[in-house]
C-alpha positions in Angstrom: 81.6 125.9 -25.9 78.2 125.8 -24.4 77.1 128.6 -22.5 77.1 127.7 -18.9 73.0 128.2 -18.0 71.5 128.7 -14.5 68.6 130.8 -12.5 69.5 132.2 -9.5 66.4 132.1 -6.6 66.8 135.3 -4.8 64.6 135.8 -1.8 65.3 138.4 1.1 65.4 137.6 4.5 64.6 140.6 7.3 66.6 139.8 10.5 65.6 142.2 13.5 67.9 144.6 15.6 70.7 142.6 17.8 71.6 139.7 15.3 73.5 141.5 12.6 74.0 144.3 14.7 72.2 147.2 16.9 69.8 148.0 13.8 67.5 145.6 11.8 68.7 144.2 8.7 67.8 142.2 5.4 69.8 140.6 3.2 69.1 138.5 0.3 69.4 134.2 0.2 69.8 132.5 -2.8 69.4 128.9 -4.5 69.9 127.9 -7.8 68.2 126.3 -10.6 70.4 124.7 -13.0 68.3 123.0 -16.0 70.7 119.8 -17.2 69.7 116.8 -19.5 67.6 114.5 -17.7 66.7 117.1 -14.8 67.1 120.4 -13.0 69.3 120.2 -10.1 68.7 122.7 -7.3 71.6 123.7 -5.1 69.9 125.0 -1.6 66.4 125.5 -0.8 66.0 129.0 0.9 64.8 129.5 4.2 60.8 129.6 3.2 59.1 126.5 4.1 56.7 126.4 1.6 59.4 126.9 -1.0 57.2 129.1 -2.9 59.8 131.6 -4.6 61.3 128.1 -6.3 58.0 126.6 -7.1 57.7 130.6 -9.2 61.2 130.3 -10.6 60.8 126.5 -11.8 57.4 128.3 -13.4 59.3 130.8 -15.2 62.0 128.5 -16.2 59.2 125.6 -18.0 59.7 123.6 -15.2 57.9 122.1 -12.4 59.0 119.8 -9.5 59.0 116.5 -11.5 61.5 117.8 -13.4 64.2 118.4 -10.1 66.5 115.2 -10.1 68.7 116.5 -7.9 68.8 118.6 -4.9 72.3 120.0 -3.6 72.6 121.5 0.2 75.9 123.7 0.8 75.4 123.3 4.4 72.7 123.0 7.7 72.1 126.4 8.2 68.0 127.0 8.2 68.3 129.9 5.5 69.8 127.6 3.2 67.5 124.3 4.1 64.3 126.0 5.1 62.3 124.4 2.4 64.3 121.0 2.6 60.9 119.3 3.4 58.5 121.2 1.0 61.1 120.0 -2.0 61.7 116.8 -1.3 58.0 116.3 -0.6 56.8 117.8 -4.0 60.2 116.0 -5.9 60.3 112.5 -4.0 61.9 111.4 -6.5 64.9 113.9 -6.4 68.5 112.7 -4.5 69.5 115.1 -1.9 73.5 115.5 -1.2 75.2 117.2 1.3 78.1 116.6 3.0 79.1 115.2 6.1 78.7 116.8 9.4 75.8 118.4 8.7 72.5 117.4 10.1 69.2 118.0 8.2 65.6 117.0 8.5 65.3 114.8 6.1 67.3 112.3 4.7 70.6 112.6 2.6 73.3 111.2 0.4 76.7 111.9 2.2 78.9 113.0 -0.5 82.7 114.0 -0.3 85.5 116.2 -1.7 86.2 115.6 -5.4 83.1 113.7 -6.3 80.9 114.9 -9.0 77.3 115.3 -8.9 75.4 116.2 -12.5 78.7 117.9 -13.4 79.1 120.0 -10.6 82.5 118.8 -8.8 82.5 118.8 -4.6 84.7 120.9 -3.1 84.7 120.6 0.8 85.2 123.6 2.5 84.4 123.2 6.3 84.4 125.9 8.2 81.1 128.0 8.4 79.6 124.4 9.7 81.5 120.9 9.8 79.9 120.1 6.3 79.6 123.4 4.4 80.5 122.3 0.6 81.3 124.5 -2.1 80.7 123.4 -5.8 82.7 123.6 -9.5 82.0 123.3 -13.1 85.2 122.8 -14.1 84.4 123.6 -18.0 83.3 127.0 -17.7 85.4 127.2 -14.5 81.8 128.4 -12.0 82.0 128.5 -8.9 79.4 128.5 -6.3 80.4 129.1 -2.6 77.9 128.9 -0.4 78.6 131.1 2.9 82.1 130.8 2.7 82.0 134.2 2.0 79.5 136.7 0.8 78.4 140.2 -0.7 77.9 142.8 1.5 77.0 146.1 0.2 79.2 145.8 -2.4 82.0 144.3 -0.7 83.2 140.7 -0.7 83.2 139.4 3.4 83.4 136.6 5.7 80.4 134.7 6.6 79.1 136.7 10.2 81.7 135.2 12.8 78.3 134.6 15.0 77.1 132.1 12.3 80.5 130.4 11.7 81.8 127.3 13.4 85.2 127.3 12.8 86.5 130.6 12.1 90.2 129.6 11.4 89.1 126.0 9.4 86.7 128.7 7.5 90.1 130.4 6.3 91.6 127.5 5.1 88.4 126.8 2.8 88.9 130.2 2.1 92.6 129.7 0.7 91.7 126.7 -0.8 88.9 128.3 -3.2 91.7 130.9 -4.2 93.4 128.3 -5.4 90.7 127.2 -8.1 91.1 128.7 -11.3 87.3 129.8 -11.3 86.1 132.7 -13.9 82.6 133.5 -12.0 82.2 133.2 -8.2 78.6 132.8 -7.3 77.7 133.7 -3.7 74.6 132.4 -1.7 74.1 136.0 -0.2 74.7 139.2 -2.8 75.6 139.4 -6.4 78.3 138.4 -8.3 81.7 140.7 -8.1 83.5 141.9 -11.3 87.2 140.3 -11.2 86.4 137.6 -8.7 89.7 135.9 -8.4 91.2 139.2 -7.2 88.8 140.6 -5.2 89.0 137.1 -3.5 93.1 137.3 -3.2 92.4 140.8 -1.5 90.2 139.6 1.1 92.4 136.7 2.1 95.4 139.8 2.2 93.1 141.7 4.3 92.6 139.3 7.1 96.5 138.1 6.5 97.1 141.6 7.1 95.1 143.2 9.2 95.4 147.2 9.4 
C-alpha cells in the first residue's frame, strides 16, 4: 500500500485578550498540501491574505501554483479562507469546493456528503457553521476535521462555543466522525493525538457525562 503523503501548512495566529479569554492568545491554523497525479489539492487557505506561508510550502514541496488543481474549504471561517482570493488568483485554473451554507468571496463548487473529490470522500459535518465539511481517504483511513474539534495544549476539545453555530448539530458531527473507522485524525488547529479513535470516544463521554 502506498504511503498516504501530505504537507501540513502551519501558520500561527495571535488573538488579543477578551476573545479566547481574559489574556492574549495564539494558536496555530493549518492547511494542507496533498501532491496527487495530475495536481496538488489544497484543503484550506489560512487566514493570511497574501497566502505567503503556502506559496513557501508549495516551494519546498517542488511545486508552485500551477500545479494546485484543486482547492478544498472545510468551512467560511476567515482563518480558514483568508487567502481564498490570493489562491484562486495565482491558480485560476484550480476548482474550489465547499459545501453548502457557507458563504465565501469568491466563487465555489457546492459539493455534498459522500461525494469524492481527488480521493478524498465528503463527509458533512454542520455544526461549527451551516457548511463545515470534514474529509476521508478511505484507503489509509485519514481523516481531516476541520474545526470540528481541535488540539488544545495537548488535549483534544470542542471548537470555542463563541465561534460555533450550532453547538448541539456540532455534536452530532461529532458522533458521526466517531463512527468512521479512521487510523490518523488530522486537526486544522494543533497536532495530531496518539490513539485518535479513543481519545475521540472520551471527549464525546466527557460532554455525555459531564462531571
Amino acid at each position: 500500500m502506498n504511503e498516504f503523503v501530505f504537507f501540513p501548512v502551519i501558520m500561527e495566529l495571535f488573538l488579543p485578550a477578551g476573545i479566547l479569554g481574559p489574556d492574549p492568545t495564539s494558536y496555530d491554523v493549518r492547511a494542507f498540501l496533498l501532491p496527487r497525479e495530475g495536481g496538488v489539492t489544497l484543503i484550506d487557505t489560512g487566514y493570511d491574505a497574501d497566502a505567503a506561508a503556502i506559496a513557501d510550502a508549495l516551494t519546498e514541496i517542488g511545486a508552485n501554483w500551477g500545479d494546485v488543481s484543486d482547492v478544498i474549504l472545510t468551512h467560511g471561517h476567515v482563518d480558514h479562507i483568508g487567502g481564498l482570493e490570493t489562491v484562486t488568483a495565482n491558480a485560476p485554473s484550480a476548482t474550489v469546493w465547499a459545501g453548502p451554507g457557507d458563504t465565501f468571496p469568491t466563487p465555489v463548487r457546492r459539493v455534498g456528503d459522500g461525494d469524492v473529490i481527488r480521493g478524498l470522500r465528503v463527509l458533512s459535518t454542520p455544526g461549527h457553521t451551516p457548511g463545515h465539511l470534514s474529509l476521508f481517504e478511505d484507503t489509509h483511513k485519514v481523516l481531516f476535521v476541520g474545526d470540528v474539534v481541535g488540539n488544545m495544549h495537548g488535549q483534544l476539545v470542542l471548537a470555542p462555543a463563541q465561534f460555533t453555530d450550532d453547538a448541539q448539530e456540532s455534536l452530532r458531527s461529532l458522533r458521526r466522525l466517531s463512527a468512521q473507522r479512521f487510523d490518523r485524525l488530522i486537526l486544522s488547529h494543533g497536532d495530531e493525538l496518539p490513539d485518535p479513535a479513543a481519545t475521540l470516544t472520551a471527549l464525546i463521554n466527557s460532554v455525555d457525562n459531564p462531571d
